[in-house]
N, C-alpha and C positions, 0 to 999 in steps of 0.2 A: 491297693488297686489304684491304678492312675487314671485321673478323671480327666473329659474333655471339657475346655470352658467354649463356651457359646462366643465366638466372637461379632462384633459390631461393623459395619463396613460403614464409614463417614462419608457422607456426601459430600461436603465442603462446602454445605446452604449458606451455615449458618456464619460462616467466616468470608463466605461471598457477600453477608447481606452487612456485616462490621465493615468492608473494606468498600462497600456500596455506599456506607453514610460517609465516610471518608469524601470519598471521589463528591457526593454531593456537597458538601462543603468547600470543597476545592472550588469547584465549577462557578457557586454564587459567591466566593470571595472572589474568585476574578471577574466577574459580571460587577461587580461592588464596589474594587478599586477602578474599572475602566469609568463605570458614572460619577462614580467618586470625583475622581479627577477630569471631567468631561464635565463640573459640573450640571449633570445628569441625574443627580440620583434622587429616587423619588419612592421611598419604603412602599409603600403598597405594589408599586412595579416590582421592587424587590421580592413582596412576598410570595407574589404570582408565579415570579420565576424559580422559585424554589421550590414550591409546592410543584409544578411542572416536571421540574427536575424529580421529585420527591418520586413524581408519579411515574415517569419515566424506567426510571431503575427500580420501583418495586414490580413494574409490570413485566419486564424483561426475565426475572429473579422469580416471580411468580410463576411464569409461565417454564420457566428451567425448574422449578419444585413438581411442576405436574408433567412437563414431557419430555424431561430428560433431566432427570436428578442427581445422576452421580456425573454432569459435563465438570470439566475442569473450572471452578470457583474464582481465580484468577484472571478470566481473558476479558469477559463483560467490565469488570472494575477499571482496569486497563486502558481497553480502550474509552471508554466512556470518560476518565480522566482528560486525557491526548482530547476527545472531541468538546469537552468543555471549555479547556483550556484555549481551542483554537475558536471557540463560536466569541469567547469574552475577546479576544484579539482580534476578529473579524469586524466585532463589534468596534473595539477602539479604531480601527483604519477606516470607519465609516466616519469618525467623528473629527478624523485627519482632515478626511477627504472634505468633510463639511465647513471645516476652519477655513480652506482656501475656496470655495464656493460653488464645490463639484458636490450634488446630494449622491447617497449612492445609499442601496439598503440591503448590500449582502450579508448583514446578521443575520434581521428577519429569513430572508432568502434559503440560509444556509442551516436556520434551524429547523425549517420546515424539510429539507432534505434527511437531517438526520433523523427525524421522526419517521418518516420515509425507509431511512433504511434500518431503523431496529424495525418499523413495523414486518419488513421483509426477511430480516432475521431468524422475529418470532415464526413467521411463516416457512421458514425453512426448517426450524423444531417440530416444528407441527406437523408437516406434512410430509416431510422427507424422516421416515421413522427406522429405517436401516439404508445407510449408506451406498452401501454395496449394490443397490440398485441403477445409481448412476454408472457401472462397468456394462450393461446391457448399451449402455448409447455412448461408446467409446468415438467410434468414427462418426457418428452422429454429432458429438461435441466439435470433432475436429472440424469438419465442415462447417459448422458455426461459428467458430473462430476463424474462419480463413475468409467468411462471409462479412464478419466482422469488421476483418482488416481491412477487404477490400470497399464495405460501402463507402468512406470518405471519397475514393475514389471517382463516384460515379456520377456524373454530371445531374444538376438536377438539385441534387438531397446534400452532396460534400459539399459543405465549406471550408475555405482558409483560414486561418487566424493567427498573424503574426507569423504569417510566412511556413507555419504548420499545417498540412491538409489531416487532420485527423477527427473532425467534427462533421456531424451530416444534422441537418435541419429539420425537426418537424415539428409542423402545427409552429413554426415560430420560436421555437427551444431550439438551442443548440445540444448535441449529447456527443459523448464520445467513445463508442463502441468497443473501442479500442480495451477501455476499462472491462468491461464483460467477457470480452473475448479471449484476456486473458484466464478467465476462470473457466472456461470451454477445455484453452487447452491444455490445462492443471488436468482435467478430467481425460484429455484425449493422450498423453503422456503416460498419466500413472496406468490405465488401460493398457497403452500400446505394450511398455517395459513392462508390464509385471507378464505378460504374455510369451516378452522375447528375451527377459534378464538371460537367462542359461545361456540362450546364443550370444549374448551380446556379451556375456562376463567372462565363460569359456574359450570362446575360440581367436584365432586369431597367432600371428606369431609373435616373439617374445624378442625385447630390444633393450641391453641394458638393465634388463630384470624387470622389465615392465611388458607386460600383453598388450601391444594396438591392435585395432580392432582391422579385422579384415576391409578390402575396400570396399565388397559384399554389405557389408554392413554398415557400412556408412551413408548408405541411402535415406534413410531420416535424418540423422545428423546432418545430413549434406539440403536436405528440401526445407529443414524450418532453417536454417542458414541463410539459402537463398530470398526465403520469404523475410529475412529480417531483415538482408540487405534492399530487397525491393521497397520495406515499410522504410527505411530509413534514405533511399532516393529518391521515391516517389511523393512521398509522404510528405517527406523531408523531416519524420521524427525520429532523431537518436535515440530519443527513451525507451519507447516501444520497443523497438529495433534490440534493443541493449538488453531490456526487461525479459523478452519474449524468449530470446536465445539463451539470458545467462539461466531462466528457469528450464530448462532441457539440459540444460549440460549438468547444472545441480541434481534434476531428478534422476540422469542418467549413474551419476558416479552414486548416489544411494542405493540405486535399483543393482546394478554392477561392481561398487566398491573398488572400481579402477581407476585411477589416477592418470592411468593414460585417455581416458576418454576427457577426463580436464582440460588436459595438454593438448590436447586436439584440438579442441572447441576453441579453445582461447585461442590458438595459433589462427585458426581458421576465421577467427572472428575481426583478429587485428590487421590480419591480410585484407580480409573485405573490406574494414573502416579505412584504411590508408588507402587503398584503391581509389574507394569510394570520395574520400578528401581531393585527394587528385584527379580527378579524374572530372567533379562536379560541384561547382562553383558555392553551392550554397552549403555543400556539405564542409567545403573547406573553409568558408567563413566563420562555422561552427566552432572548428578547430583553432582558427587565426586568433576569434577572440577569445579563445581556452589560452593558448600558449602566449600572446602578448595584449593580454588585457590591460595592463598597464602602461603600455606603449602610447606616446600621446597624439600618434596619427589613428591608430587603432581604436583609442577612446574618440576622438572627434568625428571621427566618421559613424557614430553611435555604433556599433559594432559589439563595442562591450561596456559601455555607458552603465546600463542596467547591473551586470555584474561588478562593477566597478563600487556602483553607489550602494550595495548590498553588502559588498564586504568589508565599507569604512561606517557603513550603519552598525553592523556588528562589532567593529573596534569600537565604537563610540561607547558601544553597552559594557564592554572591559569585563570584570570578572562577577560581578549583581546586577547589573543593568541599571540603566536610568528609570525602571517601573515601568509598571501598568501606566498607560496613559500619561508618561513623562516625555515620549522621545518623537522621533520626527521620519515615523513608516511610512507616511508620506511621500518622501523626497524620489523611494523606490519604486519606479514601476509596478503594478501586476503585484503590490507588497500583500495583497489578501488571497492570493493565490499560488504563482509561483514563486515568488519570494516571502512569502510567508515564516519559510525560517530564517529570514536575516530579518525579518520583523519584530520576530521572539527573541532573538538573539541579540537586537539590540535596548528591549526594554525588560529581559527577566535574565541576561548575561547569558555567559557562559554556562554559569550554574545552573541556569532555569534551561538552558536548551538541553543541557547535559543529560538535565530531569528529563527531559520529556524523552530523548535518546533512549534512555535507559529504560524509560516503558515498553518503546519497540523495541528493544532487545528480549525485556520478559514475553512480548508476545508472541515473537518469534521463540524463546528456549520455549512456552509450554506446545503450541504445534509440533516442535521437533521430541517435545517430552510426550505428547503422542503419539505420533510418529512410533515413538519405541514403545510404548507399551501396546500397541492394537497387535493383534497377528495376524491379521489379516492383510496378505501382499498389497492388495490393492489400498487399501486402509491405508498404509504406511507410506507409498508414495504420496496419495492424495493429501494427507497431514503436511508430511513434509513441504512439497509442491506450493501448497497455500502459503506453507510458512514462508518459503525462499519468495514467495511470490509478493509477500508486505516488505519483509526484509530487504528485498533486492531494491523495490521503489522507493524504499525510504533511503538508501547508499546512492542508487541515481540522485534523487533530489538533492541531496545535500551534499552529493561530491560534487555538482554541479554546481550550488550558490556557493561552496568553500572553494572552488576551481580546483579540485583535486580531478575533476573529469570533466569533459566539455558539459556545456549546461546545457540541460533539457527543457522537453516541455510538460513533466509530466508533475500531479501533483501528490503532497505529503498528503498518504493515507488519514484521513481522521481529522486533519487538521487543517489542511487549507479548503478556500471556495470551491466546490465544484459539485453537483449534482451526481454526475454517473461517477465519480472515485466516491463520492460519501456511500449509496445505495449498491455499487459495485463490492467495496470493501464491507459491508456489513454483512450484504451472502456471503461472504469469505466469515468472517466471523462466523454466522449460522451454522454453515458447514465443519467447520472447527467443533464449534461445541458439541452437533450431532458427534461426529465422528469420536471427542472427549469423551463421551457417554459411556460409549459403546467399549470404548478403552478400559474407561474403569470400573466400568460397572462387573459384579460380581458373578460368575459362571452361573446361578442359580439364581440372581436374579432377575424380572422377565422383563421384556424391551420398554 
């Protein structure tokens, strides 16, 4: 007679909370070598900051044992690495900055954001206990996103900065909306297609063995287009602009599985950029200093000075880097924020950017690895959506300091200075792990 054995369904705690000492050990070896060599360093500060750390990833890890326990095991280690990593670098560029006799305290500054945003994280474990609740405020999202874009805009609250309008003022903080807004419209997307996928994957005529989509139906595709090119004229930010559109043509080709709606998107998008280059002045400055950066009128006119000194910082760092607190991120502009990866790249090399690349690419496959296991339509875009949505900013930023695409203004997830990307991208994590949950967890097991 053949028996049934009782199977076990793993949560991945207990191999989340091994690869969590890990990541904490990472974290206070680069805090270690940056005072190290800053002659800086002072053991009881040490201990502080480790117990800190200590305390941080067991709270995080705790609070995923009590309200949501089967999430993917994997993403909190992850990213929590990437934002160590960047608080110990953030740190070294402050004691750059101090050697020539600028103070500047975006460590402190930037640790207190990322506290900030696991706290927000855990809040989103918390309080958001089924997913699927955010599809009731579909259009609701969208409007906030489009609310988003346009506050920089409005006289008053937007400010400029470095010739970017995409910051609004309050109480004295600068914030950039633009970061949040993005996660509106993840929500307003995965909504819209799981509602119209049939129509949109269906119909249409067939060209070359490939379905475009009716002109009918190019009325979304066609309105955040527009809106990306007004973020990227008016704004005057590419990133946004690039960010905003390439996550819709992603969600659409998961949602549809057409390759024609790629081809579209991207045809539609390079028509608007070139336009848009020609057409207005600042946009084609963009481009001048993407395509002859090199050029020694184009460098003197500082134009591309900043990209210039970024990508001979990174040769300097060659295939190991000159270390922690060996090299000279100084010499780079904005090196604790937008250039933050020619920063790395010049004192942990090649290798060590490589490393950290490779983190966002796992944190991007496990979004996309739930993505596939949720069944739920809308699950599946949202997953996705998020993923394409860290993915895509981290291919901007760094195809911009590598000059493989004109340079933006936007910054590396987890790793560089900034407020609204650090607390921005940790609800993005929150949302991940809820939705992980929900993926793995077992048909019979309860929310």
């Amino acid at each position: 007679m053949a028996t049934v054995a009782e199977v076990t369904v793993r949560t991945g705690r207990r191999a989340e909370l091994g690869l969590l000492a890990l990541t904490v050990l990472i974290a206070v070896a680069a805090r270690g070598l940056v005072d190290y060599h800053a002659d800086y360093l002072v053991i009881s500060d040490m201990l502080v900051y480790t117990g800190a750390w200590v305390a941080v990833a067991l709270a995080i890890h705790l609070a995923l044992r009590r309200w949501a326990p089967f999430a993917d095991p994997v993403l909190v280690p992850a990213v929590l690495t990437i934002n160590g990593i960047g608080l110990a670098m953030i740190r070294r560029i402050d004691f750059a900055y101090a050697a020539r006799g600028r103070e500047t305290d975006f460590g402190q500054v930037q640790a207190v954001w990322t506290l900030l945003g696991i706290s927000l994280a855990i809040l989103v474990i918390l309080l958001l206990r089924d997913y699927k609740l955010l599809r009731r405020f579909t259009y609701t999202a969208g409007v906030l996103g489009l609310v988003g874009l346009l506050l920089p805009l409005l006289p008053g609250i937007g400010t400029q900065i470095n010739g970017a309008r995409i910051w609004i003022n309050i109480f004295g903080k600068s914030l950039q909306p633009g970061e949040f807004a993005k996660i509106a419209f993840v929500v307003f997307f995965a909504g819209y297609l799981v509602s119209n996928r049939d129509t949109l994957a269906l119909a249409g005529p067939k060209v070359l063995g490939m379905r475009f989509p009716r002109p009918r139906d190019l009325g979304p595709l066609a309105l955040v287009w527009v809106a990306a090119l007004l973020v990227q004229i008016y704004e005057r930010d590419l990133g946004t602009s690039l960010l905003l559109f390439g996550i819709f043509v992603a969600m659409l080709y998961v949602a549809t599985e057409r390759l024609s709606w790629v081809l579209t998107g991207m045809a539609m998008f390079t028509v608007g950029a070139v336009a848009a280059g020609a057409f207005f002045s600042h946009v084609g400055a963009r481009y001048t200093a993407w395509l002859h950066a090199l050029d020694p009128e184009v460098y003197r006119s500082g134009q591309s000075e900043q990209l210039v000194r970024g990508l001979f910082g990174m040769a300097s760092g060659g295939l190991f880097g000159t270390g922690l607190g060996e090299g000279r991120p100084d010499l780079v502009p904005y090196a604790e924020s937008d250039f933050i990866v020619a920063s790395i790249g010049e004192e942990l090399g090649l290798t060590g950017l490589l490393a950290i690349l490779t983190l966002y690419i796992v944190i991007v496959q496990r979004a996309m690895r739930t993505a596939i296991g949720i069944r739920h339509g809308f699950g599946k875009l949202l997953s996705a959506g998020l993923g394409f949505a860290i993915g895509l900013q981290v291919f901007i930023v760094v195809g911009g300091v590598t000059r493989v695409i004109p340079l933006t203004g936007l910054t590396t997830p987890f790793l560089a200075y900034g407020g609204s990307s650090m607390l921005a991208n940790w609800i993005v994590i929150g949302l991940l792990l809820r939705i992980s949950h929900q993926a793995r967890r077992p048909e019979e097991s309860s929310a």
